[in-house]
TORKOLVO-603315 format. One record per residue: residue in one letter; y, z, x of N, C-alpha, C in turn. Coordinates in steps of 0.05 Angstrom, whole numbers, plus 5000, padded with zeros to 4 digits. Layout:
% residues N
aYZXYZXYZX;...
This chain:
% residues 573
x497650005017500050005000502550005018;x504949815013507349785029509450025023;x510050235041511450425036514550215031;x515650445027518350405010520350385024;x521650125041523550255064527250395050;x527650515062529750745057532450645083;x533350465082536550335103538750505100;x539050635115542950825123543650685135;x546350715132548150635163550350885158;x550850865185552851005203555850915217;x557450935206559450855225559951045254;x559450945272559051045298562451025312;x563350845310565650755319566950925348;x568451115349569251215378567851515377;x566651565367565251845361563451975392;x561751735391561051835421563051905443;x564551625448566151705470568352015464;x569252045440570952255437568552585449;x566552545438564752695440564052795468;x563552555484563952575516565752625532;x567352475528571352605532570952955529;x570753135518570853375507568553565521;x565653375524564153525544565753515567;x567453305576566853175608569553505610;x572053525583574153705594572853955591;x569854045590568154265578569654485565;x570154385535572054495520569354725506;x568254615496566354815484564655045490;x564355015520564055315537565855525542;x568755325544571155525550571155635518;x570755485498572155665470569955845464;x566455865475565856025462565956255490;x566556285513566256355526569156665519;x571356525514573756695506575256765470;x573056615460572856675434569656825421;x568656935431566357065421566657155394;x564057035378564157055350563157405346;x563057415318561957665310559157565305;x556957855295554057775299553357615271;x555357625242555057505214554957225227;x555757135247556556785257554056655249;x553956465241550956325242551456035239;x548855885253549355565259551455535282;x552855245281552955195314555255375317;x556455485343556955685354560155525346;x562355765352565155705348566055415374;x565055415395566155155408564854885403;x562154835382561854715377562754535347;x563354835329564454705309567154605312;x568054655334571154575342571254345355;x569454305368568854015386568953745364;x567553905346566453665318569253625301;x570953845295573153805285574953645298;x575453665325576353545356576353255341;x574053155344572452925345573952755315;x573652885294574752815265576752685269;x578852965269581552965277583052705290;x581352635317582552535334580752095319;x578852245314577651925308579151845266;x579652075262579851975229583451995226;x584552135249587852225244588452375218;x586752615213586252775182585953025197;x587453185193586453535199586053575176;x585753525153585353685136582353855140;x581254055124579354225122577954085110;x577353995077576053995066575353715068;x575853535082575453275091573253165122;x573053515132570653465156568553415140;x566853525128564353575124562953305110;x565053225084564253005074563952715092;x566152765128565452595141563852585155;x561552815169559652855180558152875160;x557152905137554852865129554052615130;x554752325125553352025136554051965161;x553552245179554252095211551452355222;x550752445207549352695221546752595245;x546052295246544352215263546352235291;x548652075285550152045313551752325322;x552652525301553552725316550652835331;x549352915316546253035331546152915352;x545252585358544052525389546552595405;x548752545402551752565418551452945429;x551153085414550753365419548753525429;x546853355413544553525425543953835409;x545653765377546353945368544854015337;x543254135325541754085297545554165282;x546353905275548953875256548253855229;x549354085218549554045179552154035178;x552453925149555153885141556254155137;x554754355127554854645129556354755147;x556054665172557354795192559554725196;x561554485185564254465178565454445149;x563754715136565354695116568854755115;x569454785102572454855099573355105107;x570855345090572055665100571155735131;x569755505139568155575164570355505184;x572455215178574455195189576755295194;x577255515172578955705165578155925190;x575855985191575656155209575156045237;x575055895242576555755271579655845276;x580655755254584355775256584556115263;x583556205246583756495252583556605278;x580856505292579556605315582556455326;x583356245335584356115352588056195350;x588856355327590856495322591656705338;x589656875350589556985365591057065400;x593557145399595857125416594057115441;x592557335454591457425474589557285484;x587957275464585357055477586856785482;x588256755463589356395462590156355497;x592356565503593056525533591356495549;x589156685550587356715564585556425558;x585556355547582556065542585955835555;x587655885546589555665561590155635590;x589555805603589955865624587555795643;x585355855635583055815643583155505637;x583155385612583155155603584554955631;x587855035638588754865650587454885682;x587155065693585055035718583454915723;x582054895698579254645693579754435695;x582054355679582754035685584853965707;x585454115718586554025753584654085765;x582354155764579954185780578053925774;x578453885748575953645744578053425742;x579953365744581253095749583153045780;x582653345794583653315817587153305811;x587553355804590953385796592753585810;x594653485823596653675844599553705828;x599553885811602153965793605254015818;x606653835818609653845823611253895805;x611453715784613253685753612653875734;x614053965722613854055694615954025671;x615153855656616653875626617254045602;x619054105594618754295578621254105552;x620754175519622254075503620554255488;x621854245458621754375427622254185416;x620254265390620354065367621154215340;x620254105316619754285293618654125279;x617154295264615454155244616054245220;x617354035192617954265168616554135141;x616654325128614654275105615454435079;x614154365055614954585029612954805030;x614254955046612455185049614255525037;x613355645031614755945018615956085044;x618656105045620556285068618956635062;x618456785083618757015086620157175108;x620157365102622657545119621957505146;x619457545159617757555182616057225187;x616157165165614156885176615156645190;x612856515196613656235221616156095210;x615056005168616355755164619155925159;x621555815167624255975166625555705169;x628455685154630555475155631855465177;x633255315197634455225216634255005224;x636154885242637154675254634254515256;x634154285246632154135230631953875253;x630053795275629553585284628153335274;x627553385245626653305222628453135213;x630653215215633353115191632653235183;x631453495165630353545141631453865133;x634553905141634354205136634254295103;x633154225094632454335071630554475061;x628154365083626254505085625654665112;x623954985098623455065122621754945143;x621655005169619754935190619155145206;x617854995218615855205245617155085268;x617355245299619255055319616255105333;x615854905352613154865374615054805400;x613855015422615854945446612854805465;x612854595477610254455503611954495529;x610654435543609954445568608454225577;x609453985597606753895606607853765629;x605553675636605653685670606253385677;x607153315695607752935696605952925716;x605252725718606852455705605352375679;x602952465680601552465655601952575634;x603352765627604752875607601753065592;x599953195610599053405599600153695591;x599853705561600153975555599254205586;x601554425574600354725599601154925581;x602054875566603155095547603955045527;x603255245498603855135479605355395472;x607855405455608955705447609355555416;x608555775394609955675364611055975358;x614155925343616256115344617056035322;x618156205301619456185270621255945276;x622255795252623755575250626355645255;x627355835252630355885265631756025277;x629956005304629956055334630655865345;x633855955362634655825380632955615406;x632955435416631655355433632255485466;x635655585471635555725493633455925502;x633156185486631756395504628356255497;x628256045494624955945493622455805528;x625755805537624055735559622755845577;x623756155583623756375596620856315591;x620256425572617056565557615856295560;x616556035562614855805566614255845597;x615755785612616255865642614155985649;x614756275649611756525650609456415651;x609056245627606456215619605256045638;x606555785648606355575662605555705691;x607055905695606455935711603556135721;x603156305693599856455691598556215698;x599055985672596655875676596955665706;x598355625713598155405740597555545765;x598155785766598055955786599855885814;x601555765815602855565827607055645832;x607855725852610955685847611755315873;x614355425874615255185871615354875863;x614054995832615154725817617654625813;x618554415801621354275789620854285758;x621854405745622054495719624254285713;x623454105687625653925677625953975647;x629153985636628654025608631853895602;x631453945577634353835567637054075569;x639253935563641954205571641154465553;x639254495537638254785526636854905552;x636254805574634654915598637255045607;x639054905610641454925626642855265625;x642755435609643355695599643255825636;x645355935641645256155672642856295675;x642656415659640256615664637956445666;x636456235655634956105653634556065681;x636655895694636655805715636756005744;x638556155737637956405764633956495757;x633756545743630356585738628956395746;x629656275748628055965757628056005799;x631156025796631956075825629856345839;x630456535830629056785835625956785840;x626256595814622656645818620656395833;x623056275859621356035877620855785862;x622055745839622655515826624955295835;x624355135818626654855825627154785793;x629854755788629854595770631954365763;x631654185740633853935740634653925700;x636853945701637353945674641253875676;x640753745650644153675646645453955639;x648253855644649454175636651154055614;x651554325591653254195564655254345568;x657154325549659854465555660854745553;x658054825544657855125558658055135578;x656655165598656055125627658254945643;x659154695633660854565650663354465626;x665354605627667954535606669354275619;x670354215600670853935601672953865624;x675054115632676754185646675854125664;x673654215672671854265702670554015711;x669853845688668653485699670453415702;x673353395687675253265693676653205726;x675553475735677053605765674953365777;x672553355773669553215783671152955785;x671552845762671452535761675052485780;x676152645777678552585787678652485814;x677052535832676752535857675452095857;x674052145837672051845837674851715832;x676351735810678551495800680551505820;x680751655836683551655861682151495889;x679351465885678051285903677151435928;x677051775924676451975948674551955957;x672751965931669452055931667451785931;x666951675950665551485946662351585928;x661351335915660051325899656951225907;x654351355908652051305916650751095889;x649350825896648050685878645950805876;x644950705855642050895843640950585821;x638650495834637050245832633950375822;x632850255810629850325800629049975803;x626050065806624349825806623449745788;x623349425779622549325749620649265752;x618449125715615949085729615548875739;x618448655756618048505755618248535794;x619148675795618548775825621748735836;x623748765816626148655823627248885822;x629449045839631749195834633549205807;x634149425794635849405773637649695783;x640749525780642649705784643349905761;x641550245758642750315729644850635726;x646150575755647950905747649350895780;x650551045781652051175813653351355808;x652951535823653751815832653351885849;x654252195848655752345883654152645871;x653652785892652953045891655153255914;x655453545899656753635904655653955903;x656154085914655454415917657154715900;x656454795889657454965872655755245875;x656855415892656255735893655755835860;x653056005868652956075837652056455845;x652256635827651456775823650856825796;x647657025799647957205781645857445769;x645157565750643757785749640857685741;x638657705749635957715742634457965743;x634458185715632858435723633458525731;x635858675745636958755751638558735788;x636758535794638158375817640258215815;x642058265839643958015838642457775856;x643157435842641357265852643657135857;x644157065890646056835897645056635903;x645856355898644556045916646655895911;x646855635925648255485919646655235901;x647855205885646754965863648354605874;x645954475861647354205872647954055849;x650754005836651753905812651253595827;x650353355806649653125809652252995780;x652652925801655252695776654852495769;x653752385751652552185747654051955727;x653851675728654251545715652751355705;x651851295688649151145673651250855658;x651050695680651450435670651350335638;x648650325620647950265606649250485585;x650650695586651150895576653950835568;x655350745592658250745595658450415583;x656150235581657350015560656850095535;x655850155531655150245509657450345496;x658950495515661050715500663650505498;x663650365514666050155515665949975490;x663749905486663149725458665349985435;x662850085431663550295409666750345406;x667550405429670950495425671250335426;x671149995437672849885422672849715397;x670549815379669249795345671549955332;x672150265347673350435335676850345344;x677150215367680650175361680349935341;x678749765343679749535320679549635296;x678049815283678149985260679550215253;x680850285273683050365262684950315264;x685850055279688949895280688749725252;x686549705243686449495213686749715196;x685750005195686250195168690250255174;x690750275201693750415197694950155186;x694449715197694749675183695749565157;x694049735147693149685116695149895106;x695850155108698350175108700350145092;x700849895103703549665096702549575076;x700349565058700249395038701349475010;x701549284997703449374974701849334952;x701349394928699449304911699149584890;x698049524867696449614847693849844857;x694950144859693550274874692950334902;x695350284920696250224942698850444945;x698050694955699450854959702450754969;x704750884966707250764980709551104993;x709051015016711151315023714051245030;x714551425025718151405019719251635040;x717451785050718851985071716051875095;x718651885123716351875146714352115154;x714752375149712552485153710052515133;x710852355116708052355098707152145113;x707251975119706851645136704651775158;x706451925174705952075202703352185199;x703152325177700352525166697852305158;x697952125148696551865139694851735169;x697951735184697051545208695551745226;x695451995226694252175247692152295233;x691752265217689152235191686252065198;x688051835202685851545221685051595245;x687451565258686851565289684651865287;x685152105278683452255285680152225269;x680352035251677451995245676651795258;x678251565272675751485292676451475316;x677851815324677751935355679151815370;x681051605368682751465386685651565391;x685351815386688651995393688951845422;x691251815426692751735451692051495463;x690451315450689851065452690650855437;x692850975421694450785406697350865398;x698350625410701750665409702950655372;x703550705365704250755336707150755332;x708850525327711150525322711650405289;x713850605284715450675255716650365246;x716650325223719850155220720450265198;x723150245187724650305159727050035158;x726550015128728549765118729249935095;x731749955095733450035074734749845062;x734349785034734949685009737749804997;x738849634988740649754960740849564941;x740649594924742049464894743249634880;x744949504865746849594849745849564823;x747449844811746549804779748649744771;x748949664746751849564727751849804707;x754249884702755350144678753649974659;x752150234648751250174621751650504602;x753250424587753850564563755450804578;x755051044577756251284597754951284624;x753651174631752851124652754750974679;x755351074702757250964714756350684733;x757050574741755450284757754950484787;x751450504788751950604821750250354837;x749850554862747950334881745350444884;x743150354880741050454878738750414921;x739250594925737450504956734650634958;x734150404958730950404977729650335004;x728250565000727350545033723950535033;x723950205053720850145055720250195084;x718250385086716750495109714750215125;x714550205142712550095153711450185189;x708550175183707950235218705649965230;x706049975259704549875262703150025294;x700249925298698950045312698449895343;x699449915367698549705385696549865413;x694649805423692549875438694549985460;x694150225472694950145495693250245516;x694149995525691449855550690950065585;x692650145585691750325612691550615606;x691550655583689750955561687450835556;x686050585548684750545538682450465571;x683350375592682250325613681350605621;x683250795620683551015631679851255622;x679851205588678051315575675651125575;x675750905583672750815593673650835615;x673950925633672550975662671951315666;x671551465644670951635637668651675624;x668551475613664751345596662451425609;x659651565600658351485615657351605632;x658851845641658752055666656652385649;x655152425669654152615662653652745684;x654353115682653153265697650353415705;x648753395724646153525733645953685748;x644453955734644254165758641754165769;x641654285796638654295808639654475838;x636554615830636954845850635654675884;x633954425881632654325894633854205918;x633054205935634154155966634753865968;x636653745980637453415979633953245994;x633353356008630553226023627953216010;x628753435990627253405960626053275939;x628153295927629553055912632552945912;x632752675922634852565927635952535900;x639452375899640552445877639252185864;x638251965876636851725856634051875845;x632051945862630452105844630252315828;x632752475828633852675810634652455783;x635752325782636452155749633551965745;x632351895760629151755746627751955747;x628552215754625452485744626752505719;x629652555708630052665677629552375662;x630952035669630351875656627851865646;x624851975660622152055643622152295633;x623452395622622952645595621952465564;x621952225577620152155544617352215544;x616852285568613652425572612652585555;x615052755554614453045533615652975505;x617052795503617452725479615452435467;x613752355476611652175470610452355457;x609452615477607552735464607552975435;x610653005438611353025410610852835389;x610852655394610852395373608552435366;x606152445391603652415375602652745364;x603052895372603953175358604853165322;x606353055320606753055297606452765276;x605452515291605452375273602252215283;x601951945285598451905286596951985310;x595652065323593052145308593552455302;x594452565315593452865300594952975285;x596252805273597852865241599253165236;x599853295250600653545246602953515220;x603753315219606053305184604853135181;x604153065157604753415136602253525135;x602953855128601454085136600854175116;x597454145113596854295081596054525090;x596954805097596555075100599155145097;x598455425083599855675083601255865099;x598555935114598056185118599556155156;x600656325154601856345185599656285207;x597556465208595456515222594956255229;x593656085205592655855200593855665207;x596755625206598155425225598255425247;x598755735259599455735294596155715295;x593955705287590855655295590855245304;x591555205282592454865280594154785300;x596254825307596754755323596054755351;x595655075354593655085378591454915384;x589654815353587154635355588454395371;x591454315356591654005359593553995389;x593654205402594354225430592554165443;x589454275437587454145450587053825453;x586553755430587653475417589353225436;x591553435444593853275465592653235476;x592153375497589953395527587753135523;x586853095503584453005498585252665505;x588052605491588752405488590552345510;x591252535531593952475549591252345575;x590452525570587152495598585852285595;x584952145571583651895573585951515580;x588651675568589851465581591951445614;x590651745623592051765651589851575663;x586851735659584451575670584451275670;x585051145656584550855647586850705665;x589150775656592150725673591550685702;x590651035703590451035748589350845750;x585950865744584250605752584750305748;x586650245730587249995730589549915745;x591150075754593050095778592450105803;x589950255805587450295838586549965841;x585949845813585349605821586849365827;x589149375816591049215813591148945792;x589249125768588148935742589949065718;x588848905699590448905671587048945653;x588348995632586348995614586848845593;x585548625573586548465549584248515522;x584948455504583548505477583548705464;x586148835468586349085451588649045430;x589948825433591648635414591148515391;x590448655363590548445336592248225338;x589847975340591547725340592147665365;x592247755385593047595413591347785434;x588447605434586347745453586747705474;x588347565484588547475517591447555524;x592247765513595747925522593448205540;x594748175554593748335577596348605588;x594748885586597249135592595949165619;x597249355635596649575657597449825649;x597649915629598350195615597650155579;x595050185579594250115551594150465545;x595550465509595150745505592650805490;x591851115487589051195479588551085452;x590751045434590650995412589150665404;x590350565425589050255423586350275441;x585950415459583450415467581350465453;x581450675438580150805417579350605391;x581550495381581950285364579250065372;x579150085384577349845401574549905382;x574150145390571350175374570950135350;x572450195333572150065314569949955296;x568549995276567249675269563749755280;x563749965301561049985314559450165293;x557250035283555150125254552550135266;x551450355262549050575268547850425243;x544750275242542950195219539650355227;x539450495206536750645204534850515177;x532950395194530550325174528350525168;x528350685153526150825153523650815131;x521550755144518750625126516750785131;x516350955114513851225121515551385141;x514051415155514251575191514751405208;x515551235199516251025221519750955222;x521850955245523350925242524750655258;x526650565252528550375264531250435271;x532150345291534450365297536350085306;x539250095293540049925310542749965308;x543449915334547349895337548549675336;x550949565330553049385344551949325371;x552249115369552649135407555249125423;x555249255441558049305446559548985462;x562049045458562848835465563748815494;x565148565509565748625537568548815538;x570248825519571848985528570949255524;x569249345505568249605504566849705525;x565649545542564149635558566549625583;x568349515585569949555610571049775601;x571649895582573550115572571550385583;x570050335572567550525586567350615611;x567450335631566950395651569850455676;x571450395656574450495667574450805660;x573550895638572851165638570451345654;x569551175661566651385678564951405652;x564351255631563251395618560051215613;x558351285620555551095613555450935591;x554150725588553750625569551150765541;x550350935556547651105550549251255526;x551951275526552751465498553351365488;x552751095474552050955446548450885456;x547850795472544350645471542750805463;x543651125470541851325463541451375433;x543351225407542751245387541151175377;x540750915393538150715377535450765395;x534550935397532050945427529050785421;x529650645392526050475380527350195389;x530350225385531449945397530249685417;x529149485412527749335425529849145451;x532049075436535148975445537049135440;x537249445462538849555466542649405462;x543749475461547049405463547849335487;
């Protein structure tokens, strides 16, 4: 009698490799190693159900809870061989994930598994930490304000102050832009005193001083920086007009426009192998003191004066958008008409015209001269009325540029100040403006922080605990994704190759910096088919393609973590 065959399939797609990725950063020893469950725990252990969430997360771009389980239940052949693990859908249910967040909420252990965590991966990728990045985000949502809790209203990087948020301060290391620290702090907390407590941590977990700490003019705060100084640090950050009053650049640039201070070029390399001219500046020395803990900390700081080419056209355009818009509103003015205001005394005129110029900021960039025409007519006696002369007076202004104010304030365009405690042999003043020009490092990784793959907005939780647990998860998450495309990058730069076919629609466009997201992408499409007839089983995969397999092998990763799914397979992949 012919048994009854019984066909599944599987979408397999990047599951393995995510799976391998995660052994290779041995995430799941460190989490059960510093997260030890209670003895009620049962089924696979807390670093494995996190590995599997890992895996979701990063292959489906869904944190939600109640959305693991239903996706591992038609994958349970391929999570099993990938793990090595007896996987039920049971073991990612929803409350089971809840208690992940919880465990991983946990202030003390969290540091502790972070710390350990980052050792591991400058140990297993060989990584020599110089740089460090530091920035804040926020994340906001319709969530319930309490007196003490995360989600709280403030200054909204969202656009969104209407709703409360949560602020997330990173850390990560260049050039690769790995996470080293993660801090989450109520939504309306300042970003100044955040770096201190980032700082510290960077430095538990790196074990390491004299780094170059880079951040934006919220780094810039005195104390920040004497701490930095004190504690065998370096750092580079713009200063805002706290720190440097406008008085005080002015004295800076004065020296450049009298022709004293000659000006150093600052060139970067394109990818075309050509020089591009994009800034010049001068460095200068400024004695600083001040209190750390009760020390006094003296050094001299090196102010970098910078001018950013592309900055200062920029600003020249704009002002002069804004003199031609407001020499057409003053004008307009003069016009006479049906709902067309008319002044009859010059200081109402005066108030009108300094009205404009101050809404589009061109005080003293435009000459503004009066006219008056005085009228009379005469009336003729009518009835007791005696014959008088009737006078009128028509106002008019007009507005004209003037041109060596206006030269004067673009050559003022453009200029920015940089502090750094770092020695000139160090970092020079051209590599001081291309170490801050990459702060999109840490702001990439915001991007993917909060928008695909690990979706952190929008946030279906509540519960405080439960978010700072989530986030912490999807910090892991970063790492996961910053590491597979440092890996891929170096080696295709070691070779002096490109990689192509990761392009919908244009398979033969070739990168040398392909990101994880399109790598990943690649898999895609790869379907796990199980025949099963009695006791007898079948297997079969996709076969992989040539760029899949170079992607693989630009990762170190065997081909054996897909072949191993199908092992009755006659024509392996």
């Amino acid at each position: 009698m012919t048994e009854p065959l019984n066909i599944t399939t599987e979408r397999v797609d990047d599951i393995p490799l995510l799976l391998a990725q995660l052994d290779r950063m041995g995430v799941q020893p460190l989490l059960d190693e510093y997260f030890p469950t209670h003895g009620n725990w049962v089924g696979l252990s807390l670093g494995w159900v996190t590995v599997l969430w890992l895996t979701h997360i990063l292959s489906e771009a869904n944190h939600r809870l109640n959305h693991v389980a239903p996706w591992a239940a038609p994958r349970l052949h391929t999570l099993r061989c990938s793990t090595g693990q007896p996987v039920h859908p049971l073991d990612l249910s929803d409350d089971r994930l809840a208690g992940v967040l919880e465990v991983l909420s946990h202030d003390a252990k969290w540091q502790a598994f972070e710390g350990a965590f980052t050792q591991q991966l400058l140990r297993v990728y060989d990584l020599q930490p110089e740089r460090v990045r530091l920035d804040s985000t926020t994340a906001s949502g319709y969530w319930r304000v309490t007196e003490d809790g995360l989600f709280q209203f403030g200054h909204s990087k969202d656009h969104r102050p209407d709703l409360p948020q949560v602020k997330v301060m990173l850390s990560v290391l260049d050039p690769l832009g790995l996470p080293v620290a993660t801090d989450i702090v109520p939504g309306q907390r300042a970003d100044d005193p955040l770096y201190l407590p980032a700082i510290a941590r960077v430095r538990e977990s790196i074990g390491r001083r004299g780094l170059l700490y880079v951040g934006d003019c919220k780094m810039g705060a005195l104390e920040t920086r004497a701490s930095l100084q004190a504690g065998g640090d370096c750092y580079l950050c713009p200063l805002a007009e706290v720190q440097l009053p406008p008085a005080v650049l002015e004295g800076y640039l004065e020296s450049v426009a009298s022709g004293h201070q000659p000006l150093t070029r600052i060139t970067r390399l394109t990818v075309t192998g050509t020089r591009q001219h994009i800034a010049d500046g001068y460095d200068r020395l400024e004695p600083l003191t001040a209190e750390v803990a009760g020390h006094l900390v003296a050094w001299t700081e090196r102010r970098l004066v910078v001018r950013s080419r592309q900055l200062a056209r920029a600003g020249a355009t704009a002002l002069h958008v804004r003199l031609a818009r407001a020499r057409a509103a003053v004008t307009a003015l003069n016009d006479r008409g049906r709902g067309k205001p008319r002044f009859s005394d010059l200081p109402a005129l005066q108030v009108a015209v300094e009205a404009i110029l101050t809404r589009y900021r061109v005080q003293g960039l435009l000459t503004v001269r009066y006219t008056e025409r005085v009228r009379e007519h005469p009336l003729r006696r009518y009835g007791s009325r005696p014959a008088t002369v009737q006078v009128a007076r028509d106002l008019g202004v007009k507005a004209v540029v003037d041109r060596p104010a206006v030269a004067t304030a673009i050559g003022r365009l453009g200029w920015r100040v940089y502090a750094t405690n770092a020695p000139a042999e160090q970092l020079s003043l051209a590599q001081a403006v291309l170490a801050y020009r990459s702060q999109y490092l840490v702001e990439s990784d915001m991007g993917r922080l909060k928008g695909h793959p690990l979706s952190l907005t929008p946030m279906y939780l509540q519960r405080d605990d439960h978010v700072t647990g989530l986030i912490r998860l999807l910090s892991v998450g970063l790492r996961v994704l910053t590491l597979l495309e440092f890996v891929v990058r170096q080696r295709l730069a070691a070779a002096r190759t490109t990689l192509a076919g990761l392009y919908a629609g244009n398979p033969s466009r070739a990168t040398a910096r392909p990101t994880t997201e399109r790598l990943l992408k690649r898999f895609e499409g790869l379907t796990l088919t199980i025949i099963r007839e009695g006791h007898r089983r079948l297997y079969h995969l996709t076969p992989l393609s040539r760029v899949q397999r170079r992607i693989l092998a630009l990762l170190n990763c065997p081909v054996d973590i897909y072949t191993r799914l199908c092992p009755d397979s006659h024509k392996p992949p």
